[in-house]
C-alpha positions as MATLAB code, in Angstrom:
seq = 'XXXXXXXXXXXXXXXXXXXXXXXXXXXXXXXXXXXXXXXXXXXXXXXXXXXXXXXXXXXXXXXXXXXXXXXXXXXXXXXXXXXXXXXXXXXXXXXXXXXXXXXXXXXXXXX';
ca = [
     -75.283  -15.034  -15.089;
     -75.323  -18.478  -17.067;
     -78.110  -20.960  -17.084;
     -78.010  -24.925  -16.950;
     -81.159  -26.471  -19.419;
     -82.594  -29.393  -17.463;
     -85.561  -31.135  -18.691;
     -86.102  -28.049  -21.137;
     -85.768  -25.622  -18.307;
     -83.314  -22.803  -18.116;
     -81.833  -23.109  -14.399;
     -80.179  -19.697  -13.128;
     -76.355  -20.432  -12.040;
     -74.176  -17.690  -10.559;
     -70.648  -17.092  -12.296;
     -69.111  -19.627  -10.474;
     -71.676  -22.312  -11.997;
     -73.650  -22.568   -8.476;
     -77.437  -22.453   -8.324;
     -78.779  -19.424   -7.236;
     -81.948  -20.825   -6.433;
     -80.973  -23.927   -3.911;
     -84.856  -25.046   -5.020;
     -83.380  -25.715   -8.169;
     -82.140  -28.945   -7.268;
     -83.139  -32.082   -7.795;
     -81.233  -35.248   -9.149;
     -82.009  -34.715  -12.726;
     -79.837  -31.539  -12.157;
     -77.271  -32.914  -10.406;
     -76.282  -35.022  -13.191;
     -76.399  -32.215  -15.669;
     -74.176  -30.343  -13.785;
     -71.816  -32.808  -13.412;
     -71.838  -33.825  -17.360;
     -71.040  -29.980  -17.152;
     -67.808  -30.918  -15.293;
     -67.294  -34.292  -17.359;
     -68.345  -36.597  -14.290;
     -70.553  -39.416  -14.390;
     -72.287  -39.711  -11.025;
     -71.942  -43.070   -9.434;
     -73.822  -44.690   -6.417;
     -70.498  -43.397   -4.362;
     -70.595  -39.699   -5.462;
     -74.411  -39.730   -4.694;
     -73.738  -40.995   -1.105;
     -71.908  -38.849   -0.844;
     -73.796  -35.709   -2.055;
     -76.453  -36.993    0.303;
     -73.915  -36.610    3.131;
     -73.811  -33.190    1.799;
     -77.140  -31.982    1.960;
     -77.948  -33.127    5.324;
     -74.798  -31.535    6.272;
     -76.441  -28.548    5.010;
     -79.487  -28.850    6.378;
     -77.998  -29.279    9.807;
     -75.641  -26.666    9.906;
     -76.792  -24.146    7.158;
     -73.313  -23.934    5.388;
     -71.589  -25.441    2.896;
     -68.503  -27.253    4.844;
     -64.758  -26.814    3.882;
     -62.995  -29.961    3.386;
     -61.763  -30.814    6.716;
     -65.145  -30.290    8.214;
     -66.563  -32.659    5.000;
     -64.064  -35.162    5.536;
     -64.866  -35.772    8.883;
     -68.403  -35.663    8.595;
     -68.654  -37.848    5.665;
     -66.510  -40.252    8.042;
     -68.532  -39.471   11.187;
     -71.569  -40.889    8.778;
     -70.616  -43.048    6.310;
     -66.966  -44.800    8.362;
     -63.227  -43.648    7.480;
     -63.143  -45.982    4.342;
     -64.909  -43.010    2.272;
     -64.202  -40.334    4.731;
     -60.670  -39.518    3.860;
     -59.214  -37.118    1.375;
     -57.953  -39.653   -0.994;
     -61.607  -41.375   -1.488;
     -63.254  -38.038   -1.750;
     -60.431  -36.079   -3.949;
     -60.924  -38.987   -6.607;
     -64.245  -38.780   -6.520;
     -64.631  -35.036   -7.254;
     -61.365  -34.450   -9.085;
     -59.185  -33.231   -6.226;
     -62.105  -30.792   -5.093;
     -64.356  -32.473   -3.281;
     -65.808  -29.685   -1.063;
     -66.211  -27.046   -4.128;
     -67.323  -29.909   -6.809;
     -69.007  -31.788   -4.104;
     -71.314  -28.591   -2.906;
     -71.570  -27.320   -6.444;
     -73.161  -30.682   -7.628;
     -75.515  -30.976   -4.306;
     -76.838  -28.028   -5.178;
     -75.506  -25.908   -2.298;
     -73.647  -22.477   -2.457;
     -70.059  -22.364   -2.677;
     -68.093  -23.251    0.563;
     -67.037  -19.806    1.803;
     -63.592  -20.084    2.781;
     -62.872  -21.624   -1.000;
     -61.025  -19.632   -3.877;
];
């Protein structure tokens, strides 16, 4: 198991680079574990990663990406609900990268 330092904490990941603990999360580790991934989070990826969580915390689960494509739209209109806005955003993974940096586990039915 690896660990992320935020703020001069040791966070626990799990070998894919998820939190273990989702009460790990807060902003100031979201953008550490993007830098991890060489992203700079933008007003965009964080409305998105907002999307995310309340995705979540609705349904539990980390979605796929069809199911986060259409939610994101369902939310936020088809402009940034659509695989080309959110595959540039987080480097043609959006629901892996996406979860990962929202602090939620890793979508199930991803490799």
């Amino acid at each position: 198991m690896s660990t992320l330092n935020v703020a001069g904490r040791d966070i626990p990941l799990d070998k894919d680079g998820y939190l273990v603990d989702l009460q790990d999360w807060s902003r100031t580790t979201a953008e550490a574990l993007a830098a991890s991934e060489d992203l700079q989070l933008s007003d965009e990826h964080w409305e998105i990663l907002e999307v995310l969580r309340a995705f979540y915390d609705e349904f539990q689960l980390s979605p796929a990406n069809r199911p986060l494509i259409k939610y994101v739209a369902l939310k936020l209109g088809t402009d940034k609900g659509n695989s080309l806005h959110l595959n540039r955003l987080f480097k043609g993974t959006p629901a892996k990268l996406a979860a990962k940096l929202a602090g939620l586990p890793k979508p199930t039915n991803c490799l």
